[in-house]
FIZA-220541 format. One record per residue (C-alpha): residue number from 1; z, x, y; residue in one letter. Coordinates in nm, 2 decimals. Last residue first. Layout:
% residues N
node nr: NUM&zz: Z&xx: X&yy: Y&rest: A
...
***
This chain:
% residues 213
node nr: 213&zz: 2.81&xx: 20.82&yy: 4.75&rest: X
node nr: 212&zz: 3.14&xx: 20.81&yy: 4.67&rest: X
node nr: 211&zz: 3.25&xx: 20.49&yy: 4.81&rest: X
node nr: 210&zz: 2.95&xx: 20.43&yy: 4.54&rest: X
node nr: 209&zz: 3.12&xx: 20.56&yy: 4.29&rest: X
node nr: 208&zz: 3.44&xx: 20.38&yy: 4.35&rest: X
node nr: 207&zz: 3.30&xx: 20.03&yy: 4.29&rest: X
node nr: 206&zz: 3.12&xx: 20.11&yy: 4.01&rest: X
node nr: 205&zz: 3.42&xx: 20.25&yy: 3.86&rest: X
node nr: 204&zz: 3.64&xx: 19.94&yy: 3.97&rest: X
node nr: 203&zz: 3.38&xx: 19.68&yy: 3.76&rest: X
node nr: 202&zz: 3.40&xx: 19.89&yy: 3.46&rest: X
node nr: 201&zz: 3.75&xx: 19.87&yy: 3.45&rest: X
node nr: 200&zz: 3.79&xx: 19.48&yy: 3.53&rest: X
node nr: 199&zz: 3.47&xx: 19.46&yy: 3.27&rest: X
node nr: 198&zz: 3.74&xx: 19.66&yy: 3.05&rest: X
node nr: 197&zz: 4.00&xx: 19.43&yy: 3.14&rest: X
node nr: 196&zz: 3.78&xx: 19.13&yy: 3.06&rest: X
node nr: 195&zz: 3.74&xx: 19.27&yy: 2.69&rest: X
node nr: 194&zz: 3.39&xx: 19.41&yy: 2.63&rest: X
node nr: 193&zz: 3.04&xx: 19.17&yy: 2.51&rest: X
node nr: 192&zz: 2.83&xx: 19.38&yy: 2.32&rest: X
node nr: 191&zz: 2.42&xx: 19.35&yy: 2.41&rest: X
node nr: 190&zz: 2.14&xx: 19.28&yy: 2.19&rest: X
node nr: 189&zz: 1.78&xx: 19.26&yy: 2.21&rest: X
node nr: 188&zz: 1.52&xx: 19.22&yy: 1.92&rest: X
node nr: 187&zz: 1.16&xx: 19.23&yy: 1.96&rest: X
node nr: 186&zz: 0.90&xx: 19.16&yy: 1.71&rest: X
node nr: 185&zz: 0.55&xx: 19.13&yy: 1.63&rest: X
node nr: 184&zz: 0.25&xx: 18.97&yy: 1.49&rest: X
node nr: 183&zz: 0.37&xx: 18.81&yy: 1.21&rest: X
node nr: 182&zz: 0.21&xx: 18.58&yy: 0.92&rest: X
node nr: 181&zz: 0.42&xx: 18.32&yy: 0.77&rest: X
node nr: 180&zz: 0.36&xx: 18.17&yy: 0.42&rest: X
node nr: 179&zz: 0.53&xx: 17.81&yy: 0.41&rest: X
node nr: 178&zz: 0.86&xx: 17.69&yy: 0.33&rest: X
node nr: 177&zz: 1.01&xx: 17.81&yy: 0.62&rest: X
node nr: 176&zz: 0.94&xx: 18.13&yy: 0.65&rest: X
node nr: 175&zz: 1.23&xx: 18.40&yy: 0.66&rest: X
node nr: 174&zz: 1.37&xx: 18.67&yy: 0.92&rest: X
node nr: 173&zz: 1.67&xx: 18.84&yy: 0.84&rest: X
node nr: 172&zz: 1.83&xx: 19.05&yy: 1.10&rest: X
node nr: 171&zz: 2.11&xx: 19.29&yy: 0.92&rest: X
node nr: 170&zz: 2.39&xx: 19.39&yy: 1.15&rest: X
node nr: 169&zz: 2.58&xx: 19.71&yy: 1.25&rest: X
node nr: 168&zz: 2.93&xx: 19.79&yy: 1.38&rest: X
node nr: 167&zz: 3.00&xx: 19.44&yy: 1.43&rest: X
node nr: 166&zz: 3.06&xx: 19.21&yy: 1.74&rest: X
node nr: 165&zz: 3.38&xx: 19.01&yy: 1.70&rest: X
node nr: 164&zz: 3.24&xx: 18.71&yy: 1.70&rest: X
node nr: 163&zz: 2.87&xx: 18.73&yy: 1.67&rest: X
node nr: 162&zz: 2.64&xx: 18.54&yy: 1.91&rest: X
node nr: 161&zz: 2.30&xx: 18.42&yy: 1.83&rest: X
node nr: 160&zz: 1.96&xx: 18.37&yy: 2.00&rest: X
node nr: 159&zz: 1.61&xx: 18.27&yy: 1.91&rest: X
node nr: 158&zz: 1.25&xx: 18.32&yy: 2.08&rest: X
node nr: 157&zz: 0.96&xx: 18.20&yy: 1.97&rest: X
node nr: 156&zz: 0.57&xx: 18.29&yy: 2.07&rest: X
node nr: 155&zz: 0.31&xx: 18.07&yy: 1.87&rest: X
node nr: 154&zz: -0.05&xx: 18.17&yy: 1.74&rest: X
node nr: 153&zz: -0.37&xx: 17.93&yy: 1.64&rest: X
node nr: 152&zz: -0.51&xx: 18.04&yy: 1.93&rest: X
node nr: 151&zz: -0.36&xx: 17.83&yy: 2.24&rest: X
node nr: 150&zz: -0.02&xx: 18.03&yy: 2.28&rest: X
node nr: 149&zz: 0.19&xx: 17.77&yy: 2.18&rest: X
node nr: 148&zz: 0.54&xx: 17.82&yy: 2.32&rest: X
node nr: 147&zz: 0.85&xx: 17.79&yy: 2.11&rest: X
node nr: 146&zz: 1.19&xx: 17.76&yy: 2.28&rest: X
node nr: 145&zz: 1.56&xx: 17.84&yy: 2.20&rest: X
node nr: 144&zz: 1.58&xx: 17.86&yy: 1.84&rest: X
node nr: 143&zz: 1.95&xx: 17.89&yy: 1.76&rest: X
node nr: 142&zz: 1.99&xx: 18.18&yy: 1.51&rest: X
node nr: 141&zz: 2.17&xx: 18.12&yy: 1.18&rest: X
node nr: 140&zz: 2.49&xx: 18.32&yy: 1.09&rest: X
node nr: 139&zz: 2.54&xx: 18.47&yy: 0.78&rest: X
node nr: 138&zz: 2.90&xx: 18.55&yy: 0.71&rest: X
node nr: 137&zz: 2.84&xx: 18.59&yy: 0.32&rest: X
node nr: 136&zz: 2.51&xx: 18.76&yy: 0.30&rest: X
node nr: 135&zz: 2.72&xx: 19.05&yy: 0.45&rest: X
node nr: 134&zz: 2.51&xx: 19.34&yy: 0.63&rest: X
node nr: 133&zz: 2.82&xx: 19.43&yy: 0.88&rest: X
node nr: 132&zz: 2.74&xx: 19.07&yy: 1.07&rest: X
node nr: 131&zz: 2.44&xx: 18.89&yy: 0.91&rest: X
node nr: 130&zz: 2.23&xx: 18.76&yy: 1.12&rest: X
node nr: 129&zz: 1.95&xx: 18.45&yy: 1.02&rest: X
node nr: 128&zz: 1.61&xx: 18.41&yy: 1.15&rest: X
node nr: 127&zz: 1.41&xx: 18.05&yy: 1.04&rest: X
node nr: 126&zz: 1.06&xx: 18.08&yy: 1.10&rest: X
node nr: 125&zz: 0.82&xx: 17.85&yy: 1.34&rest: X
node nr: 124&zz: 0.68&xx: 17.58&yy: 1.08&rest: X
node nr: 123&zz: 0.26&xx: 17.57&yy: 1.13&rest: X
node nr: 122&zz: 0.24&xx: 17.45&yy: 0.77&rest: X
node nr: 121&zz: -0.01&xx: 17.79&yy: 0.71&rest: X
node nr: 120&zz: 0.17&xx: 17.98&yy: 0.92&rest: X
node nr: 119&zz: 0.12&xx: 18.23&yy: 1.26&rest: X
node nr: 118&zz: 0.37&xx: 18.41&yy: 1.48&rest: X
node nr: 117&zz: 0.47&xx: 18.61&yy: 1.77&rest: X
node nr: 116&zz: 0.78&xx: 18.70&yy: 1.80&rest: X
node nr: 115&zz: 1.12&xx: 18.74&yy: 2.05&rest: X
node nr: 114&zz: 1.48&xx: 18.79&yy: 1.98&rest: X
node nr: 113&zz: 1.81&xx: 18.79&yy: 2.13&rest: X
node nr: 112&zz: 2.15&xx: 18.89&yy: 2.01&rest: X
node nr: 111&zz: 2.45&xx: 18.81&yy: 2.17&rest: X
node nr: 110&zz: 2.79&xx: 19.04&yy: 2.05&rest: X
node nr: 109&zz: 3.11&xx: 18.96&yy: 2.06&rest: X
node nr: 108&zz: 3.53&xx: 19.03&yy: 2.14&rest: X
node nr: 107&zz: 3.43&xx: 19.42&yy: 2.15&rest: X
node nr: 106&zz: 3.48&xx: 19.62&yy: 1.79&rest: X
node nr: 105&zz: 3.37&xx: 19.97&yy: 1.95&rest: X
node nr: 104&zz: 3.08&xx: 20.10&yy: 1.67&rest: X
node nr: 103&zz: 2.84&xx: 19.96&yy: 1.91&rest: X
node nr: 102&zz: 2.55&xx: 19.85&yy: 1.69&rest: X
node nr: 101&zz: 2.31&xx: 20.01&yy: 1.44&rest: X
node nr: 100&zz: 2.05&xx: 19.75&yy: 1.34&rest: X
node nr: 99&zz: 1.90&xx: 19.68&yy: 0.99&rest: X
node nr: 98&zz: 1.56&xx: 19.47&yy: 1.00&rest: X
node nr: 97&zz: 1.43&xx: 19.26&yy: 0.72&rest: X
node nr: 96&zz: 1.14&xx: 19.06&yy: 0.73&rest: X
node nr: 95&zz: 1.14&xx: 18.83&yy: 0.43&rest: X
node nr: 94&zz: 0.98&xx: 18.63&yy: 0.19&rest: X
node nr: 93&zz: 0.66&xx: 18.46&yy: 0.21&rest: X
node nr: 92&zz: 0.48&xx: 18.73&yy: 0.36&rest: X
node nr: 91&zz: 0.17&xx: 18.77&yy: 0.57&rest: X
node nr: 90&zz: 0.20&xx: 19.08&yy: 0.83&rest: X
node nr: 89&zz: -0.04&xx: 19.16&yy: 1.11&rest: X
node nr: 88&zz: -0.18&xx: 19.41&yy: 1.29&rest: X
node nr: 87&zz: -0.44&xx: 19.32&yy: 1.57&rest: X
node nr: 86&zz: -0.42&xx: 18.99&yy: 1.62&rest: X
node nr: 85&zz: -0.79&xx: 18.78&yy: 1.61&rest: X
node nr: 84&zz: -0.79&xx: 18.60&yy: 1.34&rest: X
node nr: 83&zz: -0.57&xx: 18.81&yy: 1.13&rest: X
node nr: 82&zz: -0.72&xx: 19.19&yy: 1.22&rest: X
node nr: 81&zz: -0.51&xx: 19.51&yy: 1.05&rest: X
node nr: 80&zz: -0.40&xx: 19.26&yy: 0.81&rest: X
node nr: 79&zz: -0.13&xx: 19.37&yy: 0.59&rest: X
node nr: 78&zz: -0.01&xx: 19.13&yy: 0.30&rest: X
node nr: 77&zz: 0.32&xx: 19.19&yy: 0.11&rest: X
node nr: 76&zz: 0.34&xx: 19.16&yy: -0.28&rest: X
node nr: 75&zz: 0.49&xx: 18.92&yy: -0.47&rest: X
node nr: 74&zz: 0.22&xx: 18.75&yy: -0.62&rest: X
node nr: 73&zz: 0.16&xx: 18.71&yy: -0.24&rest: X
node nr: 72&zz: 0.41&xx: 18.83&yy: -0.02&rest: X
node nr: 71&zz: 0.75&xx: 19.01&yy: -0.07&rest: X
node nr: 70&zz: 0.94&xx: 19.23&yy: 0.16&rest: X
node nr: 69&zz: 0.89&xx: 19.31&yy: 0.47&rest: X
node nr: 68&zz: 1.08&xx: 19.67&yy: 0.60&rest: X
node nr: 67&zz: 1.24&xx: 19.72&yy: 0.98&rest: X
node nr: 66&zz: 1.46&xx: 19.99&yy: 1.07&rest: X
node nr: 65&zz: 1.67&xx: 20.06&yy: 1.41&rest: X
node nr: 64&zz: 1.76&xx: 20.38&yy: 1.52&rest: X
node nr: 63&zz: 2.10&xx: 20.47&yy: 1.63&rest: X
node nr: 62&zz: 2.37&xx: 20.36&yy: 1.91&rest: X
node nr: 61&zz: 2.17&xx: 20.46&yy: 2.22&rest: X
node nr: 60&zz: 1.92&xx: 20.18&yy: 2.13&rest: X
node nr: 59&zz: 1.58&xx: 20.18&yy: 2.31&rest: X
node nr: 58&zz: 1.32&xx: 20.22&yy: 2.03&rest: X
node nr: 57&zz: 0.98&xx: 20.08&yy: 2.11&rest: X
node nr: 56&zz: 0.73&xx: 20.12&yy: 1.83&rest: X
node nr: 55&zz: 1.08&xx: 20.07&yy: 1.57&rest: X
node nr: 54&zz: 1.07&xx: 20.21&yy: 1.29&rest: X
node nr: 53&zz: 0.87&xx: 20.11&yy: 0.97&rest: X
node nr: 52&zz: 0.94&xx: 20.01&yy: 0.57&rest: X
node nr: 51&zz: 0.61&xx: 19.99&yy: 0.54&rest: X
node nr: 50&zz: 0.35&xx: 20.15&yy: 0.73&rest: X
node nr: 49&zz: 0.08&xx: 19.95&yy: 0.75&rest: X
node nr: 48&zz: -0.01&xx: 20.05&yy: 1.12&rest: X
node nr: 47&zz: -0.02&xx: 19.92&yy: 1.47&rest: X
node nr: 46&zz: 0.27&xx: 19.67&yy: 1.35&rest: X
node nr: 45&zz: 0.37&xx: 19.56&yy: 1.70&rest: X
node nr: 44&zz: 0.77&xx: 19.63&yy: 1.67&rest: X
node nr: 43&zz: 1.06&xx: 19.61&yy: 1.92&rest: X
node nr: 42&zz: 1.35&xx: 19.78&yy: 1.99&rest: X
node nr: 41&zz: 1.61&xx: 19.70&yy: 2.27&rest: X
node nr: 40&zz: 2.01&xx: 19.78&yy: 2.28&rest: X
node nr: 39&zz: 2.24&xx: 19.73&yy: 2.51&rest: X
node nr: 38&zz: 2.61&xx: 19.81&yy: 2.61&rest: X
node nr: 37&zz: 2.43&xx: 20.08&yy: 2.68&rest: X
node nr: 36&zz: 2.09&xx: 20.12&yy: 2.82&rest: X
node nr: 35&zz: 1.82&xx: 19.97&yy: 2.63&rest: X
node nr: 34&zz: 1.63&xx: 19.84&yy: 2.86&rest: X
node nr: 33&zz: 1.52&xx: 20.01&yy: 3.24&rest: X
node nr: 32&zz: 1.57&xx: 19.80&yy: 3.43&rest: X
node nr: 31&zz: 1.83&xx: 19.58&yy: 3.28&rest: X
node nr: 30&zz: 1.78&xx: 19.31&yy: 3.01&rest: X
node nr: 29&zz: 2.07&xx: 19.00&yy: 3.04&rest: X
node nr: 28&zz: 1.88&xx: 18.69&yy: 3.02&rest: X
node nr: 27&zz: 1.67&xx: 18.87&yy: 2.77&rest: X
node nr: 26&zz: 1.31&xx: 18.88&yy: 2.75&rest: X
node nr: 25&zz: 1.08&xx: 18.57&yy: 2.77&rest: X
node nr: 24&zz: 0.73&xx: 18.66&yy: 2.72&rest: X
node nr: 23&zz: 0.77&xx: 19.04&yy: 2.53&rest: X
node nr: 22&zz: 0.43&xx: 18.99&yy: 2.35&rest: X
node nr: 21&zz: 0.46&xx: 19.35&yy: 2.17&rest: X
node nr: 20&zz: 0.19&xx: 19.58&yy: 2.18&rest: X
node nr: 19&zz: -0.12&xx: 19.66&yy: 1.94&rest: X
node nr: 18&zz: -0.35&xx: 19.54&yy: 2.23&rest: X
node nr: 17&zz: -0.18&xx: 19.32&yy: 2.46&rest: X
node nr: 16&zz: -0.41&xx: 19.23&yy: 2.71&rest: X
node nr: 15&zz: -0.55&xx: 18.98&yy: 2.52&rest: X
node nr: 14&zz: -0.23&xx: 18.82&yy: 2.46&rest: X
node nr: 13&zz: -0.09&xx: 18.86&yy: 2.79&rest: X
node nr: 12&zz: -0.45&xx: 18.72&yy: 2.94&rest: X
node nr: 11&zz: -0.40&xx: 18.41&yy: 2.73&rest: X
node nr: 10&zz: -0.05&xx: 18.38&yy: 2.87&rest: X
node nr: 9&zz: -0.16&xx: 18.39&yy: 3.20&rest: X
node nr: 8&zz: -0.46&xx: 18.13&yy: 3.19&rest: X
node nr: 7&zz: -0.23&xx: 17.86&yy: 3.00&rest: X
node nr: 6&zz: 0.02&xx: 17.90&yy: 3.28&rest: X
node nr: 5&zz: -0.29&xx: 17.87&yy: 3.52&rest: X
node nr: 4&zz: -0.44&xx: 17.56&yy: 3.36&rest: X
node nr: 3&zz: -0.07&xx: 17.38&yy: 3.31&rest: X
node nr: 2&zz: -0.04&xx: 17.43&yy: 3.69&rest: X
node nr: 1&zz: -0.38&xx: 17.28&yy: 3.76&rest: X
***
Protein backbone atom coordinates (compact mmCIF):
# COMPACT_ATOMS: atom_id res chain seq x y z
CA UNK A 1 0.00 0.00 0.00
CA UNK A 2 2.94 2.26 0.72
CA UNK A 3 4.67 1.58 -2.63
CA UNK A 4 0.95 2.40 -4.25
CA UNK A 5 0.79 5.82 -2.57
CA UNK A 6 4.55 6.79 -3.29
CA UNK A 7 3.98 5.66 -6.83
CA UNK A 8 0.55 7.87 -6.66
CA UNK A 9 2.52 11.08 -5.51
CA UNK A 10 5.05 11.07 -7.89
CA UNK A 11 2.72 10.47 -10.79
CA UNK A 12 0.71 13.47 -9.66
CA UNK A 13 4.23 15.59 -9.57
CA UNK A 14 4.69 14.79 -12.99
CA UNK A 15 1.47 15.57 -14.22
CA UNK A 16 1.24 18.39 -12.31
CA UNK A 17 4.24 19.74 -13.47
CA UNK A 18 3.52 21.39 -16.63
CA UNK A 19 6.64 22.98 -18.23
CA UNK A 20 8.30 23.03 -14.59
CA UNK A 21 11.04 21.52 -13.02
CA UNK A 22 10.58 18.04 -11.10
CA UNK A 23 12.45 19.37 -8.05
CA UNK A 24 11.91 15.67 -5.92
CA UNK A 25 14.83 15.71 -3.75
CA UNK A 26 16.24 19.22 -3.24
CA UNK A 27 19.19 19.96 -1.43
CA UNK A 28 20.06 18.84 2.04
CA UNK A 29 21.03 22.30 2.63
CA UNK A 30 18.13 24.59 0.51
CA UNK A 31 16.67 27.49 2.68
CA UNK A 32 13.36 29.02 2.44
CA UNK A 33 13.45 30.84 0.26
CA UNK A 34 16.58 29.34 -2.30
CA UNK A 35 19.11 31.01 -3.61
CA UNK A 36 20.13 33.16 -0.93
CA UNK A 37 23.81 33.56 -0.45
CA UNK A 38 26.19 31.31 0.19
CA UNK A 39 23.68 29.61 -2.24
CA UNK A 40 22.81 29.47 -5.47
CA UNK A 41 19.59 27.77 -7.26
CA UNK A 42 18.64 27.78 -11.06
CA UNK A 43 16.83 25.39 -12.85
CA UNK A 44 15.60 24.80 -16.37
CA UNK A 45 12.16 23.12 -17.93
CA UNK A 46 12.91 23.77 -21.58
CA UNK A 47 9.29 25.55 -22.30
CA UNK A 48 10.89 26.67 -25.49
CA UNK A 49 13.63 25.86 -28.11
CA UNK A 50 15.70 28.40 -27.31
CA UNK A 51 19.16 27.38 -27.46
CA UNK A 52 21.75 28.46 -25.66
CA UNK A 53 18.95 29.39 -22.72
CA UNK A 54 18.85 31.00 -19.12
CA UNK A 55 17.80 29.69 -16.42
CA UNK A 56 13.47 29.47 -15.96
CA UNK A 57 14.33 29.84 -12.21
CA UNK A 58 17.31 31.93 -11.51
CA UNK A 59 18.22 32.33 -7.84
CA UNK A 60 21.92 33.02 -7.76
CA UNK A 61 23.08 36.43 -6.22
CA UNK A 62 26.51 35.84 -7.90
CA UNK A 63 25.40 36.17 -11.69
CA UNK A 64 23.28 34.36 -14.09
CA UNK A 65 23.64 31.03 -15.06
CA UNK A 66 23.76 29.68 -18.87
CA UNK A 67 22.80 26.48 -20.23
CA UNK A 68 23.44 25.45 -24.27
CA UNK A 69 23.10 21.52 -25.71
CA UNK A 70 25.26 20.75 -28.05
CA UNK A 71 25.22 18.04 -30.55
CA UNK A 72 22.43 15.45 -31.45
CA UNK A 73 21.70 13.59 -34.40
CA UNK A 74 23.93 14.02 -37.45
CA UNK A 75 25.18 16.39 -35.13
CA UNK A 76 22.51 18.43 -34.63
CA UNK A 77 20.34 18.83 -31.35
CA UNK A 78 16.67 17.51 -31.20
CA UNK A 79 13.82 19.64 -29.60
CA UNK A 80 10.67 17.96 -28.74
CA UNK A 81 8.04 20.22 -27.57
CA UNK A 82 6.06 16.73 -26.64
CA UNK A 83 8.45 13.37 -26.13
CA UNK A 84 5.97 10.83 -24.97
CA UNK A 85 4.28 12.71 -22.96
CA UNK A 86 6.94 15.59 -21.40
CA UNK A 87 6.38 18.77 -22.49
CA UNK A 88 9.84 20.20 -23.83
CA UNK A 89 12.40 18.02 -24.38
CA UNK A 90 15.93 17.69 -25.47
CA UNK A 91 17.57 14.49 -27.38
CA UNK A 92 21.32 14.81 -27.70
CA UNK A 93 24.13 12.55 -27.81
CA UNK A 94 26.63 14.99 -26.69
CA UNK A 95 26.40 17.44 -24.09
CA UNK A 96 24.45 19.74 -21.87
CA UNK A 97 26.53 22.38 -20.91
CA UNK A 98 25.90 24.89 -18.22
CA UNK A 99 28.37 27.70 -16.97
CA UNK A 100 27.83 28.90 -13.31
CA UNK A 101 29.02 32.09 -11.62
CA UNK A 102 30.12 31.27 -8.14
CA UNK A 103 31.27 33.11 -5.06
CA UNK A 104 34.27 34.93 -6.15
CA UNK A 105 35.57 34.46 -2.13
CA UNK A 106 37.97 31.32 -2.50
CA UNK A 107 36.16 29.35 0.69
CA UNK A 108 37.74 25.83 1.69
CA UNK A 109 34.76 24.10 -0.90
CA UNK A 110 31.96 24.08 -2.62
CA UNK A 111 28.94 21.10 -2.78
CA UNK A 112 27.01 21.04 -5.72
CA UNK A 113 23.72 19.31 -6.17
CA UNK A 114 21.69 18.50 -9.07
CA UNK A 115 18.39 17.12 -9.99
CA UNK A 116 16.75 15.82 -13.74
CA UNK A 117 14.48 14.13 -15.36
CA UNK A 118 15.45 11.89 -18.07
CA UNK A 119 14.82 9.44 -20.82
CA UNK A 120 17.40 7.02 -23.18
CA UNK A 121 17.22 4.67 -25.55
CA UNK A 122 19.70 1.95 -23.33
CA UNK A 123 17.92 3.37 -20.32
CA UNK A 124 21.65 4.48 -18.80
CA UNK A 125 21.09 7.49 -16.27
CA UNK A 126 23.82 10.21 -17.59
CA UNK A 127 27.17 10.77 -16.35
CA UNK A 128 27.66 14.75 -14.99
CA UNK A 129 31.06 15.94 -14.58
CA UNK A 130 32.29 19.70 -12.88
CA UNK A 131 34.91 21.40 -13.94
CA UNK A 132 36.36 23.85 -11.38
CA UNK A 133 37.25 27.55 -13.18
CA UNK A 134 36.05 25.74 -16.72
CA UNK A 135 39.24 23.44 -16.86
CA UNK A 136 38.81 20.07 -18.68
CA UNK A 137 41.78 19.19 -16.68
CA UNK A 138 40.43 19.14 -13.01
CA UNK A 139 37.18 17.53 -13.93
CA UNK A 140 35.53 16.05 -11.32
CA UNK A 141 32.73 13.36 -11.70
CA UNK A 142 29.45 13.61 -9.75
CA UNK A 143 28.44 10.82 -7.33
CA UNK A 144 24.99 9.60 -8.31
CA UNK A 145 23.12 9.56 -5.32
CA UNK A 146 19.78 7.87 -6.21
CA UNK A 147 17.63 7.33 -9.39
CA UNK A 148 13.89 6.93 -9.03
CA UNK A 149 11.70 5.51 -11.83
CA UNK A 150 8.89 7.55 -12.31
CA UNK A 151 6.65 4.75 -13.94
CA UNK A 152 6.54 6.38 -17.71
CA UNK A 153 9.33 5.51 -19.35
CA UNK A 154 11.10 8.62 -17.40
CA UNK A 155 13.68 8.61 -14.36
CA UNK A 156 14.54 11.43 -11.79
CA UNK A 157 18.45 11.45 -10.71
CA UNK A 158 20.16 13.35 -8.51
CA UNK A 159 24.09 13.76 -8.22
CA UNK A 160 26.41 15.53 -5.93
CA UNK A 161 30.05 16.77 -5.89
CA UNK A 162 32.32 18.81 -3.83
CA UNK A 163 35.12 21.15 -5.02
CA UNK A 164 38.13 21.83 -3.07
CA UNK A 165 38.76 25.09 -2.80
CA UNK A 166 35.37 26.28 -4.27
CA UNK A 167 36.01 28.21 -7.62
CA UNK A 168 35.00 31.47 -8.91
CA UNK A 169 32.78 29.80 -11.58
CA UNK A 170 32.37 26.21 -12.87
CA UNK A 171 31.29 24.48 -15.97
CA UNK A 172 28.46 21.45 -15.38
CA UNK A 173 28.86 18.92 -18.12
CA UNK A 174 26.22 16.65 -18.55
CA UNK A 175 26.90 13.54 -21.06
CA UNK A 176 24.98 10.24 -22.14
CA UNK A 177 26.32 7.32 -21.58
CA UNK A 178 26.69 5.61 -24.57
CA UNK A 179 23.26 6.07 -25.62
CA UNK A 180 21.09 9.15 -26.90
CA UNK A 181 19.54 10.81 -23.79
CA UNK A 182 16.56 12.88 -23.88
CA UNK A 183 16.03 15.65 -20.93
CA UNK A 184 13.32 17.08 -19.36
CA UNK A 185 14.92 19.36 -16.98
CA UNK A 186 17.42 20.50 -14.67
CA UNK A 187 18.16 21.96 -11.39
CA UNK A 188 21.48 22.69 -10.01
CA UNK A 189 22.20 23.81 -6.37
CA UNK A 190 25.27 24.88 -4.82
CA UNK A 191 26.44 26.35 -1.69
CA UNK A 192 30.23 27.64 -0.61
CA UNK A 193 31.55 26.15 2.36
CA UNK A 194 33.43 29.39 4.62
CA UNK A 195 36.41 28.92 7.06
CA UNK A 196 35.15 27.80 10.67
CA UNK A 197 36.04 31.23 11.96
CA UNK A 198 33.85 32.86 9.56
CA UNK A 199 30.83 30.31 10.56
CA UNK A 200 32.21 31.34 14.30
CA UNK A 201 31.57 35.08 12.79
CA UNK A 202 28.50 34.34 11.24
CA UNK A 203 27.21 32.37 14.01
CA UNK A 204 27.91 35.63 16.63
CA UNK A 205 25.99 38.12 14.26
CA UNK A 206 22.98 36.04 14.30
CA UNK A 207 23.27 35.83 17.75
CA UNK A 208 23.50 39.59 18.32
CA UNK A 209 20.70 40.50 16.10
CA UNK A 210 18.29 38.92 17.61
CA UNK A 211 19.34 40.37 21.29
CA UNK A 212 18.53 43.09 19.04
CA UNK A 213 15.35 42.50 18.18
Amino acid sequence: MKKKYILFVIVTLIAGQGFAALDLIPAPWRTDPAGQAPTTYQSWDFATSANPVLPDVDLNPYGTAQLEVTGGFFDNTVYFNDYYGHLGVWGFEEDIQVVIPNNPVQNPFKEMWIQTTYTSDEGNAPIIYALPEGSAANYLVMDLVGVTDLQDGYYHATYHVVIEPNPTMEVTIVRPFDCTLYVDDLIIETICIPEPATLVLLGLGGLLLRKKK
